[in-house]
N, C-alpha and C positions, 0 to 999 in steps of 0.2 A: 677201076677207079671210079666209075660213074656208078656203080651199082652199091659201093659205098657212099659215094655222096649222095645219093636219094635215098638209100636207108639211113644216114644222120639225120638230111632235111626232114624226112617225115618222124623220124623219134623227136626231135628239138620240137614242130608240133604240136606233137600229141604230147608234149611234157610239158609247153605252156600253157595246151588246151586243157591240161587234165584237171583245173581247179574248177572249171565252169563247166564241166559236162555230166558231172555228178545230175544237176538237179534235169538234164534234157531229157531223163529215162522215166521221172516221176510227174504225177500228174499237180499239174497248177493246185499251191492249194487257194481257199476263199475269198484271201486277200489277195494274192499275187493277180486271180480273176478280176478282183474289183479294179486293181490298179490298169490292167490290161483294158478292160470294158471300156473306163471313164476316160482312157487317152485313144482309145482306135478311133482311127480317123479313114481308114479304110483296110484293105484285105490282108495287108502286108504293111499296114503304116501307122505310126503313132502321131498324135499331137502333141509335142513337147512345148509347143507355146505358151499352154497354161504355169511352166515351172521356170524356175530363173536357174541359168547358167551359173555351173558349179565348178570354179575354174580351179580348186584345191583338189577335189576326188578325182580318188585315181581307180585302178580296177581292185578290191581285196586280194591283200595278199593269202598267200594257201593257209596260214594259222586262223584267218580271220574268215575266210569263206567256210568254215561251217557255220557261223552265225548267219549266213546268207542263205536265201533261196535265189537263184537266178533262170531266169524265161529268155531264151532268147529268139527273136521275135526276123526270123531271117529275110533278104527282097526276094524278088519273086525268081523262080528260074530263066535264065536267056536275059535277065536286063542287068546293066554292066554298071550303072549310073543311078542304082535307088537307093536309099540308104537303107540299112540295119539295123536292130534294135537290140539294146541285153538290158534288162531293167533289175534290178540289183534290189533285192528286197534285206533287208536286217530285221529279221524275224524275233528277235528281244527288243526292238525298239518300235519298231513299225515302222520305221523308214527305212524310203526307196530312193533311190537314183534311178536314169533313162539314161542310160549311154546312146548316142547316135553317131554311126561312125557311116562312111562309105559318102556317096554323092558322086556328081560330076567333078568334084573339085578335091576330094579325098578327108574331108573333113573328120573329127573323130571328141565330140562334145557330153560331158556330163550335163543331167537336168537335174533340180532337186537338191536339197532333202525335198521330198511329201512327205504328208504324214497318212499314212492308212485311216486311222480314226476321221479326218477330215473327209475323207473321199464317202463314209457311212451316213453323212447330215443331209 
């Protein structure tokens, strides 16, 4: 019975994981760089300050993530309480989202739309 229940938990998983992992095997393309640059705020951390809370987005759904390129931007190993990053690029528009989820407190926040073009001035 347990050896089925940790093979369903890890299929269920990697069957919601599997819309966002596409892009973790391919290299950032130019823009996803620039968006990545202009927010690191250190080694493991973004500044989402500069973008306002996106309290409608949600994560794309599997039809709509191939329009996306997605980075995700993980805390560091051993620390329990840093948060995470996935920044959601829509590569026919130029716009990005910053998801920030994890913390002390378990938070889980959209940032954005940006707009790519803006981050080039």
């Amino acid at each position: 019975m347990n050896r089925a229940f940790i093979f369903l938990t890890i299929l269920a998983a990697l069957h919601l994981l599997g819309g966002q992992t596409h892009a973790k095997s391919q290299k950032p393309s130019k823009d996803m760089m620039l968006i990545l640059i202009h927010y690191k705020s250190g080694p493991n951390d973004l500044d989402v300050k500069k973008l306002t809370k996106d309290q409608t987005k949600t994560v794309p759904n599997k039809t709509d993530m191939a329009e996306f390129e997605v980075c995700e931007v993980p805390y560091p190993q051993g620390v329990a309480d840093y948060f995470s990053y996935i920044v959601y690029l829509h590569t026919p528009s130029g716009r990005y989202w910053i998801h920030q989820s994890g913390g002390f407190a378990g938070v889980s926040h959209f940032y954005g739309p940006g707009l790519v073009k803006d981050l080039r001035q």
